[in-house]
N, C-alpha and C positions, 0 to 999 in steps of 0.2 A: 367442526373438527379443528384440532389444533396443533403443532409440530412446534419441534424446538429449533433454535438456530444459534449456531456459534460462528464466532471470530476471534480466533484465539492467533494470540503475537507472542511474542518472547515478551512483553512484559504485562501484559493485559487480557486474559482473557472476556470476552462477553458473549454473556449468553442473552435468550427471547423465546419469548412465543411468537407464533405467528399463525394466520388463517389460511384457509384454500384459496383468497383474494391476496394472497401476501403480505398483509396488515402486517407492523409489527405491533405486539403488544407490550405487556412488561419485560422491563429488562432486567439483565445485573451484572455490573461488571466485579470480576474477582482478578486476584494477582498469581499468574502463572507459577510464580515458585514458590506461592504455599500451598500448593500439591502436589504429590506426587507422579499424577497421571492423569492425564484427560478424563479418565473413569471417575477420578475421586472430584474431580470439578463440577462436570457431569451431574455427579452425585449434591452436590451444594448447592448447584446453583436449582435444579428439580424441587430441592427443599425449599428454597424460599419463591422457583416460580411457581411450580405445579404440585404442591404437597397432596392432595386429594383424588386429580384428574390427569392422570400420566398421557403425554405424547404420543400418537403413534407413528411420527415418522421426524426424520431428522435431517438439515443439512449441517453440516462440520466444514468452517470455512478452517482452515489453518495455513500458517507461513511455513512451508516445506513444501517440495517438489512431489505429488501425490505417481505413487508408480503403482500400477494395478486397482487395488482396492488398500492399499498401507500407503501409512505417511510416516516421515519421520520428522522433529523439526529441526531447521536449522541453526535457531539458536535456544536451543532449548532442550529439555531431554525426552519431552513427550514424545510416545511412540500410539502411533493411530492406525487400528486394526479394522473397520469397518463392519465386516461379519461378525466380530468379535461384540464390540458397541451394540451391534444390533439383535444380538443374543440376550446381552444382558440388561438391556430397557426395556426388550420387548418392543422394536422398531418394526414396523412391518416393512415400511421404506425408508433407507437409509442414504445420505452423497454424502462423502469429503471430498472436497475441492480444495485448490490453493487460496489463498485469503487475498489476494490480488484477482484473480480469476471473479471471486466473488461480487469486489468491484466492480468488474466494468460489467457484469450482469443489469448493477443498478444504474448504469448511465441513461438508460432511457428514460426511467423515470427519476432523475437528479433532473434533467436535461427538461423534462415535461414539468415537474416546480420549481426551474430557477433557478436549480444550485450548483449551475455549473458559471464562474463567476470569469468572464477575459481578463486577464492582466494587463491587455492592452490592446488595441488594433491591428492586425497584421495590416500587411499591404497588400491589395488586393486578393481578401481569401480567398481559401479554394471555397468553390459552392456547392460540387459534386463530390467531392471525396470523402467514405467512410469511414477510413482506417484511423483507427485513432489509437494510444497510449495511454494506458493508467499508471503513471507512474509516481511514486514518494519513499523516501528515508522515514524510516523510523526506529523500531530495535533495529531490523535489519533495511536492504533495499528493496524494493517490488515492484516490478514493471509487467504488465498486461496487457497483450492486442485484445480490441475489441472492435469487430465490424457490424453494421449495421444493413440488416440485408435487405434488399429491397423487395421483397414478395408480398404477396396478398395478404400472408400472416403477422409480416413484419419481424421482429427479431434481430438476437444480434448471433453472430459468432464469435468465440470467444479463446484466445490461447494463452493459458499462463504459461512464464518464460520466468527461467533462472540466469536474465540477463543483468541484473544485480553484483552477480560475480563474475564479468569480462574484467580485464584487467585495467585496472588505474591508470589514467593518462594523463604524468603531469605536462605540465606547457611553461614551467618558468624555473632558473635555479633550483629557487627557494623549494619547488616540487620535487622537481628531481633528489635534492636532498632529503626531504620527507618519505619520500618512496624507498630513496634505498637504505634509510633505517628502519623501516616498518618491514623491508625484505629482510634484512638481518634478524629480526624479530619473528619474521612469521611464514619464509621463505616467501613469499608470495603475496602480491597487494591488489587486491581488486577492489572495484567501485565501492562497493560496501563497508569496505574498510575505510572511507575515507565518510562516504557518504550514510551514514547512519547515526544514533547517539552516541555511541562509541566513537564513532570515526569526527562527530563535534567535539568532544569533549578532549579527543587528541589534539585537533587544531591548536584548541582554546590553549592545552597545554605546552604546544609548539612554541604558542608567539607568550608565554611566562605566564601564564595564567593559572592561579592555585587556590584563588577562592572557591570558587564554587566548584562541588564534587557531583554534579549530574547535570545529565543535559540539560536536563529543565532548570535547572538550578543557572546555566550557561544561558541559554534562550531567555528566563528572565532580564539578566545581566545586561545581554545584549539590548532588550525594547527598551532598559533603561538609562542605554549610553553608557553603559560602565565598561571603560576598557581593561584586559583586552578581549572580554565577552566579544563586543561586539564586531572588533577587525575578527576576531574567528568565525563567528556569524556570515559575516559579509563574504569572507576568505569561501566558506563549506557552500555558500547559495551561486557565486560562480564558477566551481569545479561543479555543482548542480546545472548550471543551466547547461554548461558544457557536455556533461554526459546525456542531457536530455536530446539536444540536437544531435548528437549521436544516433542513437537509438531510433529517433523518427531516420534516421536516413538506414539504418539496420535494419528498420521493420516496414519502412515506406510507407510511414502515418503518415499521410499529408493532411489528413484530416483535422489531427492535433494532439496536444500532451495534456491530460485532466492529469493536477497535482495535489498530492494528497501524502496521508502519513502524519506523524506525532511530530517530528522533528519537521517536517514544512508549515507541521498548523504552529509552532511557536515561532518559526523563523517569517511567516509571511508577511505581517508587521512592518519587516526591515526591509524587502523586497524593493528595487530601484527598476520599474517593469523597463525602462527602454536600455538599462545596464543588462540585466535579463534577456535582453532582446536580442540585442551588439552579441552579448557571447553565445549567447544558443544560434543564432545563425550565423557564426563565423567560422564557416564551413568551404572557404576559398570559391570555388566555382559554382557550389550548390547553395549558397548564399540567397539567391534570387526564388529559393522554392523551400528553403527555411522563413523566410522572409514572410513568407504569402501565409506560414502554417499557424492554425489558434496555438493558443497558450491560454490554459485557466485552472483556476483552481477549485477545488470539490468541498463546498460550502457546506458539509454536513460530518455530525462528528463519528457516526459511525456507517459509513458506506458500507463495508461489508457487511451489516444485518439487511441494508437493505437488498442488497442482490440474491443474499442469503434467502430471505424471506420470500422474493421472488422465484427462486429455485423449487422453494418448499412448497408455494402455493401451488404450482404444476403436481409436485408429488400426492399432495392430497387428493387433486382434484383428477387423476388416474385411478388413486383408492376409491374412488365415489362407486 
């Protein structure tokens, strides 16, 4: 038996097969805005993975806040009906989930091959604590608890969060000034706006930066010392480490932050872990319990099939 599985961003969707063991198999990534509608991608990418032998059941990871059985995206126009999907494939079982949620599905087994990577050493880790963060910048931002529970059966729990869009915390002139022209602009600045492609590529153009017209075009710049790619680079990864310590003290991960996303996987390169360190724990009194918490990053380029995959191998294996 075989199911589909998506991860679909505002700037990349990918789809897979995958087995009742969670395998993944063939993949294919396509670009969100040369379609229409999830349906017509759906439809593209079935043609080149499964033209003869159709699916019968599906998980749909996507970046939006999933309310009942619909999603809508955040940066994006697709709109995600799930009954709707599962009418016209011919799904027998169907999940959308959030595309962060997705992630920390697959941390146990990232975690069981290695690809969960320290940036550094804390100081004396926690050894018992669960709670950990998936979080990374990319089109937009995504942040994921994921626990890990301790029963016979093992497992985690898992809650995606639209804590991506709390609001913007600058900490120096130069910020404050940033912020309150991006409020003039948009009433309103949350993390995302700063901390995403979009929100690199503003940096970049903060501090006079006019060559390069995309992020990746920016994150190039940057691994190759070309200023001022790279002060905005450096500038976007400690307003990053800062909202990360955030967030562990919001969600009470002591367990740790798995970092990931399009915009971490070109910035990580430049990454200075004990700079990273200094600002993610400079949390005044809680210092000493930022201190202790991992930091690493998610060594794999598409974590959401695999948690996805993970999902789906359950699904199948209830169809048995």
């Amino acid at each position: 038996m075989i199911g589909l599985i998506a991860d679909i961003g505002g700037t990349n969707a990918r789809f897979a097969l995958a087995d009742e063991r969670g395998r993944v198999r063939d993949s294919v990534k396509l670009a969100t805005a040369a379609f229409p509608s999830l349906a017509d991608a759906v439809d593209a990418a079935l043609a080149r993975l499964a033209p003869h032998t159709p699916p019968t059941a599906a998980v749909i990871a996507i970046a939006a806040p999933i309310v009942g059985c619909t999603a809508r995206m955040t940066n994006g126009s697709w709109e995600v009906d799930r009954a709707a999907l599962a009418a016209r494939f011919g799904w027998r079982s169907c999940r959308v989930i959030n595309d962060f949620a997705a992630i920390a599905h697959a941390i146990p087994r990232l975690a069981a091959d290695g690809l969960l990577t320290p940036l550094d050493a804390p100081e004396a880790p926690w050894r018992h604590e669960h709670t950990r963060l998936v979080l990374g910048p990319g089109t937009g931002l995504g942040v994921a608890v994921v626990q890990e529970r301790e029963t016979p059966q093992g497992g985690v729990f898992v809650q995606a969060t639209e804590a991506g869009h709390v609001s913007f915390a600058p900490e120096s002139a130069e910020e404050w000034a940033l912020a309150q022209d991006l409020a003039a602009r948009f009433g309103r600045v949350s993390a995302e706006r700063i901390l995403s492609g979009s929100g690199l590529l503003t940096l970049y153009r903060r501090l006079g930066g006019k060559q390069a017209q995309t992020p990746e075009a920016v994150a190039e710049d940057a691994r190759g010392g070309v200023e001022p790619a790279r002060a905005a680079a450096l500038w976007f990864l400690d307003i990053l480490a800062r909202f990360a310590g955030d967030m562990v003290l919001a969600h009470g991960a002591w367990g740790g932050v798995l970092l990931t996303g399009g915009v971490w996987q070109g910035l990580s390169p430049l990454v200075d872990p004990a700079r990273f360190r200094r600002l993610f724990a400079a949390k005044g009194r809680y210092r000493p319990l930022l201190a202790r918490t991992m930091l690493a990053s998610i060594d794999h380029a598409d974590p959401g099939l695999v948690g996805s995959a993970r999902l789906l191998g359950d699904l199948l294996q209830e169809e048995r």
